[in-house]
Structure formats: C-alpha cells, structure tokens
C-alpha positions in Angstrom: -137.2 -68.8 -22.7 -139.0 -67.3 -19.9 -136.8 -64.1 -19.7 -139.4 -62.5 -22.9 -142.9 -63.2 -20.8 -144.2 -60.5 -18.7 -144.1 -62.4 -15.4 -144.8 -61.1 -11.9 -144.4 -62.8 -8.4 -148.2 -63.7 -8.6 -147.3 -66.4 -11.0 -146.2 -69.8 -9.9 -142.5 -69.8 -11.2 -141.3 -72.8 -10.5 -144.5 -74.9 -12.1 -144.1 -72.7 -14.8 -140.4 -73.2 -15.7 -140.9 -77.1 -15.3 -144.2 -77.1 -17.5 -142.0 -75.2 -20.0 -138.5 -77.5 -19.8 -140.0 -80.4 -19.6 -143.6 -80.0 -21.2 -146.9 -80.3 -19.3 -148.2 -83.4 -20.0 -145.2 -85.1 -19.3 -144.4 -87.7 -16.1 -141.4 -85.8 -15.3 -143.5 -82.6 -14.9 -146.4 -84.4 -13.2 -143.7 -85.8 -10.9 -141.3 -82.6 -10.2 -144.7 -80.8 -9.9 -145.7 -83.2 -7.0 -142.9 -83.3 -5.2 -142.8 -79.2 -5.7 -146.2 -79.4 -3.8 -145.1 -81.5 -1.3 -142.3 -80.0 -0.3 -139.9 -82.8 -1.3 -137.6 -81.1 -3.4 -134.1 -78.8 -2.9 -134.4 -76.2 -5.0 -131.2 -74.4 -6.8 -131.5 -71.6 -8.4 -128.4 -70.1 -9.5 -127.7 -66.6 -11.5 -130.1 -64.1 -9.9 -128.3 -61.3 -11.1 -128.9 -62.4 -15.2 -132.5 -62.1 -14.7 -132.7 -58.7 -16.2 -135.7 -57.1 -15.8 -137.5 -60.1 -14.3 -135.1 -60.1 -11.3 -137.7 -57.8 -9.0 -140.5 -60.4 -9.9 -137.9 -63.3 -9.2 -136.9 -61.7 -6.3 -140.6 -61.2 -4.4 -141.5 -64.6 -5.7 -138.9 -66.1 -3.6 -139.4 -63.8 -0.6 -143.0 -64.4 -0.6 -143.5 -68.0 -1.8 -140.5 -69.9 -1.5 -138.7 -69.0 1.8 -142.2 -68.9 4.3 -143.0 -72.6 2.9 -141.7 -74.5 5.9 -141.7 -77.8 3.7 -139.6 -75.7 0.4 -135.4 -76.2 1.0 -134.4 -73.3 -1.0 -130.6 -72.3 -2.0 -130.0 -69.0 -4.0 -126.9 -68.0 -5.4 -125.9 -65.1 -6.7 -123.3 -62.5 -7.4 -123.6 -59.7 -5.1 -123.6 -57.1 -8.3 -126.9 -55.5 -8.1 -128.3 -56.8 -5.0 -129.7 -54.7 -1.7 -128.1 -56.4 1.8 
C-alpha cells in the first residue's frame, strides 16, 4: 500500500495511512483524524523492521513528530534485527 510511495518524515504518516485504509471522506477518518490531532489516541505501530526502504523515513517521523508531542501515547515494536541502540 504505502510501502511503493516515495514518502519522507515531512509527510504526515499517520493522516496519511488512515486517509488511505479508511478513505478520506469518510466519518471514521474525520474521527481517527481528530482524535489524532488532539492527542486522544494510543498509537501501535508494530513491524518496524518490514518497512524496507521506508524504515529511515518511518523512523525520523516518529523521532521528530510522534515522541516530542506531549499529548501522542506512542508504543513501537519491533524486532531488534536492523536497528541502532
């Protein structure tokens, strides 16, 4: 899905991967959107290390977005194959 678009940690991931699942005129986007922006929302994202190439972008995306947004819970898992400490 979004593994063949040339992303970057400029774009806003997470809008985009709901606009895409869930289409983006729907009410479920509109509402997972707002409650994105508001903070109100645990987000779980799960197999880092399949990202292929994407996985830098991923990776800076969550280091500079997600994780200094006070209001974002975020929970990554991973395995450790391919990951700096």
């Amino acid at each position: 899905m979004m593994a063949q678009e040339r992303l970057t940690h400029h774009d806003p991931l997470v809008p985009l991967y709901l606009a895409k699942t869930h289409g983006p005129n729907s009410n479920r986007f509109r509402m997972l959107r707002a409650a994105f922006e508001r903070g109100r929302m645990l987000l779980l994202l799960d197999g880092l290390d399949e990202a292929g190439e994407q996985k830098g972008h991923i990776e800076r995306y969550i280091a500079a977005t997600l994780v200094p947004s006070a209001r974002l819970h975020v929970v990554v898992s991973s395995r450790h194959t391919g990951f700096r400490d």
